[in-house]
C-alpha positions as CSV (number, residue, x, y, z in Angstrom):
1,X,4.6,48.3,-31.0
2,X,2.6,45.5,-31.7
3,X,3.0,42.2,-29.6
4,X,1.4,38.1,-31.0
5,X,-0.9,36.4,-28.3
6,X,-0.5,32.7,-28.1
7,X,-1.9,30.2,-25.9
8,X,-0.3,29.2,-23.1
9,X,-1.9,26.3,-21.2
10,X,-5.8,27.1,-21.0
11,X,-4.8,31.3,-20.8
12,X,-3.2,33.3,-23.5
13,X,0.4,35.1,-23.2
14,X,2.0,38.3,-24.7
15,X,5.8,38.0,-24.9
16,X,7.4,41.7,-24.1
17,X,10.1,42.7,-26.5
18,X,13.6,43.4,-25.4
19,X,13.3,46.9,-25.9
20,X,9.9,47.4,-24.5
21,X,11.1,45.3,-20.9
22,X,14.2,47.1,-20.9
23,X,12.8,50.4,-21.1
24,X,9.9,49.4,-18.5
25,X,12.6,48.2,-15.9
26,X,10.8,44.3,-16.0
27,X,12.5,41.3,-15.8
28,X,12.1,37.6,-16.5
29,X,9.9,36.2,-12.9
30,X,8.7,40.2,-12.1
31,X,5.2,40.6,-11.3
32,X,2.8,43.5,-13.1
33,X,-0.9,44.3,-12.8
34,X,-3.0,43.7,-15.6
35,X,-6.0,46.4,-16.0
36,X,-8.8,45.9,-18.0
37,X,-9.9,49.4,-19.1
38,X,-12.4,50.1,-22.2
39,X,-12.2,47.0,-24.0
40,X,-8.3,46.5,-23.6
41,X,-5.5,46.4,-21.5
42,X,-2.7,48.0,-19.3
43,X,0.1,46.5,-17.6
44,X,2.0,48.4,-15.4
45,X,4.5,47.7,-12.3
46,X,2.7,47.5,-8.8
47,X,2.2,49.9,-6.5
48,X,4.7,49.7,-3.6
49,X,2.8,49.0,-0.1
50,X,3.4,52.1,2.7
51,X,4.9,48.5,4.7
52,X,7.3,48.2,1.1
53,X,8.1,52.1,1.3
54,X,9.1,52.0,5.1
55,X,11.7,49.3,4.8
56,X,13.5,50.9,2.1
57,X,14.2,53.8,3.3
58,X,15.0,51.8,6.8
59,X,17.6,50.3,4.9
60,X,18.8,53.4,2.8
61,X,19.3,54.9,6.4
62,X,21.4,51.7,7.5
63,X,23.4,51.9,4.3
64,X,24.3,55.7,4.5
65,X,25.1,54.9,8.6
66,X,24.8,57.6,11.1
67,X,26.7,60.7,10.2
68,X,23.8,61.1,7.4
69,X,21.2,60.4,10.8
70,X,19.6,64.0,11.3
71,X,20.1,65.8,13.9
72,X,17.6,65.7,17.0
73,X,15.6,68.9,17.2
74,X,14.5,69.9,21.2
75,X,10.8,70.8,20.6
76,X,10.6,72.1,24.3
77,X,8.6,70.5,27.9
78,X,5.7,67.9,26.7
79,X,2.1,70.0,26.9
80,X,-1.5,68.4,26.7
81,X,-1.6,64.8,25.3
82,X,1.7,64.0,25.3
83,X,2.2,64.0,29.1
84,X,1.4,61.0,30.9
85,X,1.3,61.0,34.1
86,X,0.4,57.2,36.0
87,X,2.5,55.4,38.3
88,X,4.3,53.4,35.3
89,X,5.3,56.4,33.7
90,X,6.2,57.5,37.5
91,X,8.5,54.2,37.4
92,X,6.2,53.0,41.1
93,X,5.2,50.2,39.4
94,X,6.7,47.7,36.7
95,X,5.1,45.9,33.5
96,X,5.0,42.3,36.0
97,X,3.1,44.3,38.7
98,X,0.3,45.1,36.2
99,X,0.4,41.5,34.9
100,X,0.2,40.1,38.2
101,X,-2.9,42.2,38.6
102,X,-4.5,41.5,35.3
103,X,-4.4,37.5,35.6
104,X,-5.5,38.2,39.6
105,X,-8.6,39.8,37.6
106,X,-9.7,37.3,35.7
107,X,-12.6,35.6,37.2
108,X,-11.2,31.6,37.2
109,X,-13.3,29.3,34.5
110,X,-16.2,28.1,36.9
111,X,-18.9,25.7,35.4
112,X,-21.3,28.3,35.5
113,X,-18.4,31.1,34.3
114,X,-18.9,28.8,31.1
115,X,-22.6,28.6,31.1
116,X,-22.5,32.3,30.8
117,X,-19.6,32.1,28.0
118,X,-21.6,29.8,25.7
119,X,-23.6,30.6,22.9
120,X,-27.3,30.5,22.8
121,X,-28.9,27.8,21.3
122,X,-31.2,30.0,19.4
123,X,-29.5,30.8,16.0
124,X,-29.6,34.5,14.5
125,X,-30.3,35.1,10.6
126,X,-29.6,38.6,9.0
127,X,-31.1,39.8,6.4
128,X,-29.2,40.7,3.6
């Protein structure tokens, strides 16, 4: 199928026939990836991100509703890794308790606290 290129501003444009769009699934304002390969081109739809994938099938799940949800499967106790054993997990302490300790921790922002904090005067060059 052969396609015209006109200018368009300061680039050049390639209108898509009806059939050509139609078969490819594109629509007027849809976004494709242009590869240069060997002296000409390819366009082609873009690759959907793992983020992309995730979502949709979040939202094919919401849309079936839950007597498509699998069913749970017992795998048995937890062994090696997946036991943890501290006193959150033991439910003797909450989130705010280690909070509370983490902000006790930090030493307070003393004049010399920020003497040691700043940067040297001396600047660094790497070599590329």
């Amino acid at each position: 199928m052969k396609v015209k290129v006109a200018k368009w501003g300061n680039s050049l444009g390639v209108r898509l026939p009806k059939a050509a769009a139609e078969e490819a699934g594109v629509r007027a304002g849809a976004e494709l990836d242009l590869v240069v390969e060997g002296g000409g081109f390819r366009l082609r739809a873009p690759a959907k991100t793992s983020a992309e994938l995730l979502a949709e099938m979040v939202a094919e799940a919401k849309r079936l509703g839950r007597e498509f949800e699998p069913e749970t499967v017992e795998w048995g106790p937890d062994r090696g890794s997946e036991i943890i054993d501290d006193a959150y997990s033991r439910g003797e302490i909450t989130l705010d308790d280690i909070l509370k300790r983490a902000s006790a921790a930090k030493p307070a922002n003393t004049p010399q606290r920020r003497k040691q904090n700043a940067p040297s005067r001396r600047r660094r060059h790497r070599l590329s």
